[in-house]
C-alpha positions as a Markdown table, in Angstrom:
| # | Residue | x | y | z |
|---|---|---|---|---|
| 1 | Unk | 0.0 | 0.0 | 0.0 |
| 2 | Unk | 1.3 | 3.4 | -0.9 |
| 3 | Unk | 0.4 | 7.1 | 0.6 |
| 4 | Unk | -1.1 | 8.8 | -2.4 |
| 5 | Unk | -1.9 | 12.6 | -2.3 |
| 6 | Unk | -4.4 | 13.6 | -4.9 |
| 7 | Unk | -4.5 | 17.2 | -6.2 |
| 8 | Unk | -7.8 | 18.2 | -7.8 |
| 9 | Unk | -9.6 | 15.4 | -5.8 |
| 10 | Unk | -12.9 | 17.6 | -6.5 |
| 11 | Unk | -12.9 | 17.1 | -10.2 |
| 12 | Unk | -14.3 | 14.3 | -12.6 |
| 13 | Unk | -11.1 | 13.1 | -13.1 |
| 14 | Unk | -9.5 | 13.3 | -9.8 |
| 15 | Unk | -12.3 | 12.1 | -8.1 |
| 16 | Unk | -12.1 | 8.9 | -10.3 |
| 17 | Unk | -8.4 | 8.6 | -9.0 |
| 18 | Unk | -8.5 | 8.6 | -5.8 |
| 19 | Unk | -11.5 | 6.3 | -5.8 |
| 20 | Unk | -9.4 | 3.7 | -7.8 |
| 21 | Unk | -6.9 | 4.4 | -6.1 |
| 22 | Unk | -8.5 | 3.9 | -2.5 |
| 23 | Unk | -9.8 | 0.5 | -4.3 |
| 24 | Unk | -7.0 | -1.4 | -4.9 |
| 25 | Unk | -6.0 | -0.8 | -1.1 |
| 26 | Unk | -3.5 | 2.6 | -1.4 |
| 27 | Unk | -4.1 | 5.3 | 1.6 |
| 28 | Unk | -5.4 | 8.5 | 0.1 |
| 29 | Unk | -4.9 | 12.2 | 0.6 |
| 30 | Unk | -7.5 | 14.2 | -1.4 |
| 31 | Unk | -6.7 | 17.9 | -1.8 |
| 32 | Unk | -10.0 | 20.4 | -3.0 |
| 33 | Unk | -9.8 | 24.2 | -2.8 |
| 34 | Unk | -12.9 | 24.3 | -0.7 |
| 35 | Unk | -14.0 | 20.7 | 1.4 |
| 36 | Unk | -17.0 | 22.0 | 2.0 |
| 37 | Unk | -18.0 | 22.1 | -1.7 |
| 38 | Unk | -17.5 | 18.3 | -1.7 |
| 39 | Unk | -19.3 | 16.6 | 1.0 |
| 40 | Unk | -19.0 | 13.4 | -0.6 |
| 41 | Unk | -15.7 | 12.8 | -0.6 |
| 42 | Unk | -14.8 | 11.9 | 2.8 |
| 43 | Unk | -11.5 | 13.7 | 4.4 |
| 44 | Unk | -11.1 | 16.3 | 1.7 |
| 45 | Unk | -8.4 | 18.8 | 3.0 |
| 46 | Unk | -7.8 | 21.9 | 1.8 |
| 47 | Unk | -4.9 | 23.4 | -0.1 |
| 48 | Unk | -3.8 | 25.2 | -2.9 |
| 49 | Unk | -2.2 | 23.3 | -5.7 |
| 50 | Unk | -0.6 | 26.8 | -6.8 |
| 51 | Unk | 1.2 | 27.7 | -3.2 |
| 52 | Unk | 4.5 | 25.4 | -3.2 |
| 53 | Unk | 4.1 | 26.0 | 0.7 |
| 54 | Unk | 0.9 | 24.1 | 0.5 |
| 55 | Unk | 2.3 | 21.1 | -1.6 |
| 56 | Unk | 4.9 | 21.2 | 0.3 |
| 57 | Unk | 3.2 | 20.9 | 3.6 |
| 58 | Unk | 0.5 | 18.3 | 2.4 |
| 59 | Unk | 2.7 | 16.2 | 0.4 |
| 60 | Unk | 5.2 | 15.5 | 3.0 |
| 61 | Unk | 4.8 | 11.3 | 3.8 |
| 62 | Unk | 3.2 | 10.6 | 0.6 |
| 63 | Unk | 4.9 | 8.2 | -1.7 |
| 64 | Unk | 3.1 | 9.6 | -5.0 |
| 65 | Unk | 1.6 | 12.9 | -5.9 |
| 66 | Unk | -1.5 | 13.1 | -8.9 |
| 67 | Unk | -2.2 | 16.9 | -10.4 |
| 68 | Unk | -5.6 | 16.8 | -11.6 |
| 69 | Unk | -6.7 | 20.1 | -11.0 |
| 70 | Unk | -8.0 | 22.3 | -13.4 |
| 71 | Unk | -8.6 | 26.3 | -13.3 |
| 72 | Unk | -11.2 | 27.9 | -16.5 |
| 73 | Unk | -11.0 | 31.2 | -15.6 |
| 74 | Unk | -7.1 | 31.5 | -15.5 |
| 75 | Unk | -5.7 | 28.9 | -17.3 |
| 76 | Unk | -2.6 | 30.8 | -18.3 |
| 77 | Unk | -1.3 | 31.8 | -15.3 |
| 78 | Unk | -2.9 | 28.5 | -13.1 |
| 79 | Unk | -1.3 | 25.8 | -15.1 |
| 80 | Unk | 2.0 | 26.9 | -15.3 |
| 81 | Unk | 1.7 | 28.1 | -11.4 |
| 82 | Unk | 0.8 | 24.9 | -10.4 |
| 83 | Unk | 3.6 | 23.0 | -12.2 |
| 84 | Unk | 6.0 | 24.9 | -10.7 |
| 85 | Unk | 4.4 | 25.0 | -7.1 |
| 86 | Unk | 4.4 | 20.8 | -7.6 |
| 87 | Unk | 8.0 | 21.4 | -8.8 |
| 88 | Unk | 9.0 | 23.3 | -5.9 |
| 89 | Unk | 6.6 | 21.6 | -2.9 |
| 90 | Unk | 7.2 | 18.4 | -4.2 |
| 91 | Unk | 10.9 | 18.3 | -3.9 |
| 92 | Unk | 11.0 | 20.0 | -0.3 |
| 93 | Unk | 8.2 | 17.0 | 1.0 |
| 94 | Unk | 10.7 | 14.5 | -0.6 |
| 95 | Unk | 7.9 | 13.5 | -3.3 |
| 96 | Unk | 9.7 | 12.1 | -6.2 |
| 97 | Unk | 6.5 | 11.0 | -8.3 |
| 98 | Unk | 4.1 | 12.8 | -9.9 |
| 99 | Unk | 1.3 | 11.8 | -12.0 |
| 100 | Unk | -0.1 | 14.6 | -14.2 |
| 101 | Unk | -3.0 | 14.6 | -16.5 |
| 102 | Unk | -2.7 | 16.9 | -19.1 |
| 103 | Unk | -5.3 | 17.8 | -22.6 |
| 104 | Unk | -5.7 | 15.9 | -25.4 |
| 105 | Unk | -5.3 | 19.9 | -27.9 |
| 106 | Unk | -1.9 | 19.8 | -27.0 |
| 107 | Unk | -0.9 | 16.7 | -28.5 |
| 108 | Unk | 1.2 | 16.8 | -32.1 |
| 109 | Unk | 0.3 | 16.0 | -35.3 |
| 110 | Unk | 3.4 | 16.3 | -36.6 |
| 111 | Unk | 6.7 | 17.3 | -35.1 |
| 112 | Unk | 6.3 | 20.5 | -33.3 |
| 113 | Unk | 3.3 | 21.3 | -33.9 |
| 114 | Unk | 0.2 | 20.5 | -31.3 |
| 115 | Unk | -3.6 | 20.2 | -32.5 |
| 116 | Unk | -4.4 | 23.5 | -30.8 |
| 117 | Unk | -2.1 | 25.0 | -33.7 |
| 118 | Unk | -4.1 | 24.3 | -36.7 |
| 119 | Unk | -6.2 | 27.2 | -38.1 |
| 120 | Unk | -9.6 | 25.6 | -37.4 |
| 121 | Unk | -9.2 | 25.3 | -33.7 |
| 122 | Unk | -11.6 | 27.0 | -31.6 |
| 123 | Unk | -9.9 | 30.1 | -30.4 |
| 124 | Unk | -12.0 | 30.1 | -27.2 |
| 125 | Unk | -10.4 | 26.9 | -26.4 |
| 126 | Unk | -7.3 | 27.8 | -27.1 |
| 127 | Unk | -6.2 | 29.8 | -23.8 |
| 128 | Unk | -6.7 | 26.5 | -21.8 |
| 129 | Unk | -4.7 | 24.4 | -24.0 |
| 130 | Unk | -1.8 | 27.0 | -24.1 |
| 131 | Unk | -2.0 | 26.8 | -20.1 |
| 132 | Unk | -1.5 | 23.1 | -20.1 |
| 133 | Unk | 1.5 | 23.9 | -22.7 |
| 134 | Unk | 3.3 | 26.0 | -20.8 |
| 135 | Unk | 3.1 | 23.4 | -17.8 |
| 136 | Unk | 4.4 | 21.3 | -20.1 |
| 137 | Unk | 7.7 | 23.2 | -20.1 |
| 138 | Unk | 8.0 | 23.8 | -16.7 |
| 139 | Unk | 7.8 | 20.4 | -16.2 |
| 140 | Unk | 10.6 | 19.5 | -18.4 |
| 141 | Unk | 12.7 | 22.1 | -17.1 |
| 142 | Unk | 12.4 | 20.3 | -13.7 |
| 143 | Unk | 15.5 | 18.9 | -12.0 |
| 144 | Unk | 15.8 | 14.8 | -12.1 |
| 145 | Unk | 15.0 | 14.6 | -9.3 |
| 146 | Unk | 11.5 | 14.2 | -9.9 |
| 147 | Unk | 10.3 | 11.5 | -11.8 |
| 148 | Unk | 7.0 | 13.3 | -13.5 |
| 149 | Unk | 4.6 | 11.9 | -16.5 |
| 150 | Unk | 2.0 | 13.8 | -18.2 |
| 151 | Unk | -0.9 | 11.1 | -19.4 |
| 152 | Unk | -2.7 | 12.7 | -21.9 |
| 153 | Unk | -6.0 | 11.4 | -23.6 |
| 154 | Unk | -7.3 | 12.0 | -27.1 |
| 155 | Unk | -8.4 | 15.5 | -28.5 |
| 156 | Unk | -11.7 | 14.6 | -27.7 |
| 157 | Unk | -14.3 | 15.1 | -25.0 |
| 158 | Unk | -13.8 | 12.1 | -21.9 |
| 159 | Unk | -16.5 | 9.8 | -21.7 |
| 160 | Unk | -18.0 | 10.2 | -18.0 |
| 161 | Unk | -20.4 | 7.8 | -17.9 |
| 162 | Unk | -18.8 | 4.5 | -19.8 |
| 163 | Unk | -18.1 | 2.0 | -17.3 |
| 164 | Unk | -14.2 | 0.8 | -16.3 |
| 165 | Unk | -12.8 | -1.6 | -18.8 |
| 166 | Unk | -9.1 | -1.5 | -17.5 |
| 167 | Unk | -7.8 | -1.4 | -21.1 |
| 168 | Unk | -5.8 | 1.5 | -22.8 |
| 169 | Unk | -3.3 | 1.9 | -24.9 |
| 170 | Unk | -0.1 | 4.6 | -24.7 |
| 171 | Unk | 1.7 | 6.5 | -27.1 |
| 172 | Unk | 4.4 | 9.7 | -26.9 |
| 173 | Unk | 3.4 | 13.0 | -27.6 |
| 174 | Unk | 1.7 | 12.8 | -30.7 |
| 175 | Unk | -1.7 | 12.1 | -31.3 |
| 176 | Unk | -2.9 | 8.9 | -30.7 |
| 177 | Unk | -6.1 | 8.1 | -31.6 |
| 178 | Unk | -8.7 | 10.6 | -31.7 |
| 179 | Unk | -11.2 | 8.2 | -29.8 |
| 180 | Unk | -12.8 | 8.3 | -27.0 |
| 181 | Unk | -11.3 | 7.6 | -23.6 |
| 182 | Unk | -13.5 | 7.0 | -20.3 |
| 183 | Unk | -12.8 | 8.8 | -17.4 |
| 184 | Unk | -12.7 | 5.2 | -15.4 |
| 185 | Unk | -10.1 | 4.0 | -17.8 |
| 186 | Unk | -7.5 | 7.1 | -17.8 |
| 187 | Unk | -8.0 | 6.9 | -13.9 |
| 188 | Unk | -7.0 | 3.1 | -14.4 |
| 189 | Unk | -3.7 | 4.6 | -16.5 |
| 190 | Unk | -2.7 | 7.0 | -13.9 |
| 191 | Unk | -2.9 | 4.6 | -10.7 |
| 192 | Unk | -0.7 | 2.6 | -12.6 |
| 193 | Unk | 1.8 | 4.3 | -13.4 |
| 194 | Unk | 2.2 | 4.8 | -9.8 |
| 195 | Unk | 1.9 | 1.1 | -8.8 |
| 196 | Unk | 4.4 | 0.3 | -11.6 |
| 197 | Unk | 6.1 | 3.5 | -13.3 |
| 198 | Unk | 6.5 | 2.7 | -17.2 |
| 199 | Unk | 7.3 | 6.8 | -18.2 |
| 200 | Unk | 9.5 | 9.0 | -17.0 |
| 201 | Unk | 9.6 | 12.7 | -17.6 |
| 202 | Unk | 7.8 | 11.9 | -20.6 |
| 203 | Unk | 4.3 | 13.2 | -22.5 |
| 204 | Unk | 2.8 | 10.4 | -22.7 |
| 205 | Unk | -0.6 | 9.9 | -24.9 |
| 206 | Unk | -3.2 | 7.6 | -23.4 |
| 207 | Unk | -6.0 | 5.8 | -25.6 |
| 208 | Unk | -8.8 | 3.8 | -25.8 |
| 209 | Unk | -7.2 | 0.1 | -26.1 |
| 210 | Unk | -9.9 | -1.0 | -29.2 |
| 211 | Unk | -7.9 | 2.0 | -31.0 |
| 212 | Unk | -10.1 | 4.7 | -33.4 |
């Protein structure tokens, strides 16, 4: 069993992590902005996933850290803030794993260039994949010492309703499929990869396993 400390535990994502998590028998930490929006999810703490202080402080005795939090309103300023607070936080609680879950728009389809770059993307979604990008550098510009990847699923809306089928398939950081990727099954990739890391500072694209 391993002490897992879940930022984002609020969301649709991290919510499915922890609770997979907490099923195959590891001890979980779930972080929300605000407990008392989430009555539901029993021991919620509090904390800021931008404050290093706070990673640091909530972190510390945790074998593994996920980042599943997710900000609309400021996405270029939150994404890259929250990198570098897990950077920073991470490193001073002696965290050396982190499990990230980044967007599907800033995946390549061809060397260097992400889907959020061709000229039909929706330009008011385009703010929210340029904040997961620039967490994407600050993540690589992280010291070894910590062992981060980014899972990433398809350019395409997560299912939140299709049940668990504990297949998926990964890629690197180009587009993968442009299927469509449970919520139940990415949660399935991440607690993986910390029960058995595969990636290593690495993008890593996460599909459905049947392909499409």
């Amino acid at each position: 069993m391993s002490k897992v400390i879940v930022f984002g535990a609020g969301g649709r994502a991290g919510q499915r992590v922890a609770a997979e998590a907490a099923a195959r028998g590891h001890q979980i930490t779930a972080v929300v902005r605000d407990p008392r929006r989430y009555p539901g999810i029993e021991g919620a703490v509090a904390g800021d996933v931008t404050s290093a202080d706070d990673v640091a402080a909530l972190a510390a005795g945790h074998d593994a850290a996920v980042h599943a939090a997710a900000r609309l309103d400021a996405p270029g300023e939150f994404f890259p803030a929250a990198a570098g607070a897990l950077v920073d936080g991470l490193a001073r609680a002696g965290v050396s794993r982190l499990v990230a879950i980044g967007i599907g728009s800033t995946l390549e389809t061809a060397p260097g260039v992400a889907v959020h770059d061709a000229p039909d993307y929706p330009g008011e979604y385009r703010p929210f994949s340029l904040g997961h990008a620039a967490q994407i550098e600050v993540l690589r510009a992280a010291g070894p010492g910590l062992d981060w990847v980014l899972l990433v699923p398809p350019p395409t809306f997560l299912d939140p309703d299709a049940g668990c089928t504990g297949r998926y398939r990964t890629g690197g950081a180009g587009v993968l499929s442009m299927g469509t990727l449970s919520y139940a099954d990415l949660a399935v990739a991440l607690v993986d990869e910390i029960e058995t890391p595969r990636h290593h500072r690495a993008v890593v694209a996460v599909a459905p396993a049947g392909g499409g």
